[in-house]
C-alpha positions in Angstrom: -47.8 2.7 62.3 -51.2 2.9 62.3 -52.0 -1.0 61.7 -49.6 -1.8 65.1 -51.8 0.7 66.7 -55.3 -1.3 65.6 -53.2 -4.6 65.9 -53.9 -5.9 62.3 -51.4 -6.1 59.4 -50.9 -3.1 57.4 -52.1 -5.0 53.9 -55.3 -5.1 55.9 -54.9 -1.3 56.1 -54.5 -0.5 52.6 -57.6 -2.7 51.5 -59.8 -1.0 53.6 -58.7 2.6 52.2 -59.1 1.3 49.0 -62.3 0.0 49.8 -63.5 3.0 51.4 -61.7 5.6 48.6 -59.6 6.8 51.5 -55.8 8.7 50.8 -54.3 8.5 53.4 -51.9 12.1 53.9 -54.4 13.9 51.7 -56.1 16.5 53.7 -59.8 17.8 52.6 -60.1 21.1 51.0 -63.0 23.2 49.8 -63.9 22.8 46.6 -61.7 25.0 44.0 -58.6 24.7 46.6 -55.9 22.4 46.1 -55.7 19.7 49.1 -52.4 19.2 50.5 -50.7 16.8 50.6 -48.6 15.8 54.2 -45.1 14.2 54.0 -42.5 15.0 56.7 -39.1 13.7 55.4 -35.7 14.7 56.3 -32.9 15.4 54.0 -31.4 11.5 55.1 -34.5 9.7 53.1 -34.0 10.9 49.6 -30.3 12.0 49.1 -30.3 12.5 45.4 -28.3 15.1 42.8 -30.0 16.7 39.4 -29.2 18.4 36.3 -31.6 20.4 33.5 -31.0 20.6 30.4 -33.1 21.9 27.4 -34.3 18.4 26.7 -34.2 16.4 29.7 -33.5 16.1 33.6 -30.9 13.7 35.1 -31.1 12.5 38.5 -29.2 10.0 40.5 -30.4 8.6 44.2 -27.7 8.7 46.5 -27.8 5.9 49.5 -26.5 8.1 52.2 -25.1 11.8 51.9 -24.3 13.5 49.0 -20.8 14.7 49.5 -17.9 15.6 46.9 -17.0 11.9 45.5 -21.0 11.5 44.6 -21.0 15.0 43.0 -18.2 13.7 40.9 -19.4 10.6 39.8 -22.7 12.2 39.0 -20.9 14.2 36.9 -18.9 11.9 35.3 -22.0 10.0 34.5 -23.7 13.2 33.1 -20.3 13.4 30.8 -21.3 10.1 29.3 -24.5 10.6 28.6 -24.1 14.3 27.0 -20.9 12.6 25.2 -19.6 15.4 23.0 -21.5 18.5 24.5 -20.0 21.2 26.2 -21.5 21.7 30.2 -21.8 24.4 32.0 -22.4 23.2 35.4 -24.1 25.8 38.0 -24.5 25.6 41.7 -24.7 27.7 44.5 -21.8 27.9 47.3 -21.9 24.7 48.7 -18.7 23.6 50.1 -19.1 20.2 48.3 -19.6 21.9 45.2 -16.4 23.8 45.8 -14.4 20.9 47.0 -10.9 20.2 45.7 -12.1 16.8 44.3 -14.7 18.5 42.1 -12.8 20.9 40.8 -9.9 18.6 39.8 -12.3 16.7 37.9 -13.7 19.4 36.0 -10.1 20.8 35.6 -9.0 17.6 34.1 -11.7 17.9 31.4 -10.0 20.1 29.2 -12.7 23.0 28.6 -15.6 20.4 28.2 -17.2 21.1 31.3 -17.3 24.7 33.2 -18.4 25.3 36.8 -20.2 28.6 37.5 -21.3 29.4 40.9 -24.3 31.6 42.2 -23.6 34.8 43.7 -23.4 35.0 47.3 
């Protein structure tokens, strides 16, 4: 980190961008161009699964990966809060999206809840 680096705290960090109107990640642009903004992340920090619908999105953070048993209690989730809706869920080909668990799940719905996949 940058305030181990300078050896002071990193609350001593942030006051001095503030002070100084400094972003830190933001990288300058001309004028009319839209800076960009640096992150490097890997898959591992923000696990998380989504849906769209006309209205709203739904998302839930996942603490580690996103595998079969989250899909499914995502969905169950999105059930409850879509309570008497019909779903049509899409996803591409991911195995976890194919996984037995899943589709016993949506099987066991009774018609409420299709799963559609993307072509290949």
């Amino acid at each position: 980190m940058m305030a181990a680096r300078v050896g002071i705290e990193p609350s001593a960090v942030h006051k001095i961008w503030k002070v100084h109107g400094l972003k830190p990640h933001l990288t300058k642009s001309f004028r009319g161009h839209t800076p960009v903004m640096r992150y490097s992340f890997t898959w591992n920090q923000l696990p998380a699964v989504a849906g769209v619908t006309f209205w709203n999105i739904y998302f839930k953070l996942i603490k580690g990966a996103v595998r079969a048993p989250e899909r499914v209690a995502f969905l169950k989730s999105l059930k409850r809060h879509l309570a008497k809706r019909k779903l049509l869920i899409i996803w591409d080909r991911l195995r976890a999206h194919r996984s037995r668990l899943v589709r016993h799940y949506v099987d066991a719905q009774g018609g409420d809840m299709q799963l559609k996949f993307l072509p290949p």
